[in-house]
N, C-alpha and C positions, 0 to 999 in steps of 0.2 A: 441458521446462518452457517455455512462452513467457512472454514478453516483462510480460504482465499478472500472473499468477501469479507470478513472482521480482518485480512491483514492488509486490504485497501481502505476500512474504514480505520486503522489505527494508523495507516500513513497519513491519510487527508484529517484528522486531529494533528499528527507530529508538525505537517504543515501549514497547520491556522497558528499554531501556537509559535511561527517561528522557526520551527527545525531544532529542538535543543537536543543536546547530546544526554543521555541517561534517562531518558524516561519512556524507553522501550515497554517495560512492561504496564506503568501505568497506562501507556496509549491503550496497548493491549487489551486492557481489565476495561476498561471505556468502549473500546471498539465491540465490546458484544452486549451493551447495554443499544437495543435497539431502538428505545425512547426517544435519543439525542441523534441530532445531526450534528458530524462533527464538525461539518462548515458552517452551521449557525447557532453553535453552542457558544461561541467563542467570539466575547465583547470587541472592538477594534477602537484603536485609541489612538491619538496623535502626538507626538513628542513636541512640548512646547518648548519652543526658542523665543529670545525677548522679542515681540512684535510683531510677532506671527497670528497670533490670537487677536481676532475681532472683536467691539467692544458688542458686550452681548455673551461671549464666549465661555466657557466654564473649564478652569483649570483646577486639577488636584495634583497636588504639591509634595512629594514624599520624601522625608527626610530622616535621619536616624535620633532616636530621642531614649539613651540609653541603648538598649541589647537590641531592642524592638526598632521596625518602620513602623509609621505617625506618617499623617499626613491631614490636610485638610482643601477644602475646597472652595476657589474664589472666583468671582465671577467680574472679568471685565469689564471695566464703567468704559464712558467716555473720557476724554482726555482730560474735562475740565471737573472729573468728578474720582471721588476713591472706590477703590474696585470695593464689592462687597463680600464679606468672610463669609461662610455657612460652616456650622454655627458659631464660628469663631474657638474652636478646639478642637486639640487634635484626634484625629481615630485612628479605627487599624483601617489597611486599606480597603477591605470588603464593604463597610462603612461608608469610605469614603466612594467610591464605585455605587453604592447605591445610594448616594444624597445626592451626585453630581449628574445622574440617570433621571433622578424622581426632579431637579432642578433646570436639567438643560429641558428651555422651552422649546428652542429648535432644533429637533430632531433630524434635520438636514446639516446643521452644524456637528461638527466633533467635538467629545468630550479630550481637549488637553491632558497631556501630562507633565510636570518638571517633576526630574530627580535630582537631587539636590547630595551632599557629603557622600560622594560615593555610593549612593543606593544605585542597585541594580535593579532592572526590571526582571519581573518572575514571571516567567511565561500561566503561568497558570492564574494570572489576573487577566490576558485576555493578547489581543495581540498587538503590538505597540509599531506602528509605523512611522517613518523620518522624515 
C-alpha cells in the first residue's frame, strides 16, 4: 500500500469515528493494517432520548462509578411491564457492547445509548449517531 492510499484509509477511519481532533496518528498506525475495513470496523449506535427506543430495544447506559465508566444494559418492556437488566451489574463498556450485541435479537433494530453524569462518548467505542 503506498503512502496515498493508507492516507485515504486513515481519513475514512477519522470519519466513521466521528471526526475527533488528535487521533492523527492512531488513524495512521490503523490505516496500514490491511485486515480492516475502516468503514465496517466501526460499531454504529444511537443516542438514546426518553421514548425514542422501542419496546424490544436494547439500551446501554453509561455512567461514572468512581474514576472509571460502568455502564449496563437494559432491554425495553412494554409499557405495562419492567424493562429487563442484563445482568443486572455494572461493566466496563467493551462488556457492555458485547452483551447488548450478543442480546439485540433484531439486528435491524439499533443498539441505544444513554450517557448519563457527564460521561462523554469515546469515539473508539464506535460511532454514536442523534
Amino acid at each position: 500500500m503506498n503512502d496515498q492510499e493508507r492516507r485515504t484509509r486513515a481519513y475514512r477511519i477519522w470519519e466513521s469515528e466521528g471526526s475527533p481532533a488528535g487521533q492523527d496518528l492512531a488513524h495512521w498506525n490503523r490505516a496500514g493494517d490491511v485486515t480492516i475495513d475502516p468503514a465496517a470496523a466501526t460499531s454504529e449506535y444511537v443516542r438514546y432520548y426518553s421514548g425514542v427506543a422501542p419496546a424490544g430495544s436494547l439500551i446501554v447506559k453509561f455512567y461514572h462509578s468512581g474514576n472509571e465508566i460502568r455502564g449496563y444494559v437494559r432491554k425495553v418492556a412494554d409499557e405495562d411491564q419492567d424493562d429487563t437488566i442484563f445482568p443486572g451489574e455494572e461493566m466496563e463498556p467493551e462488556a457492555a457492547f458485547k452483551l447488548a450485541e450478543s442480546h439485540n435479537g433484531n439486528k435491524n433494530n439499533p443498539v441505544f445509548i444513554e450517557l448519563v453524569e457527564g460521561v462523554e462518548w469515546d469515539p473508539t467505542w464506535g460511532r454514536l449517531a442523534y
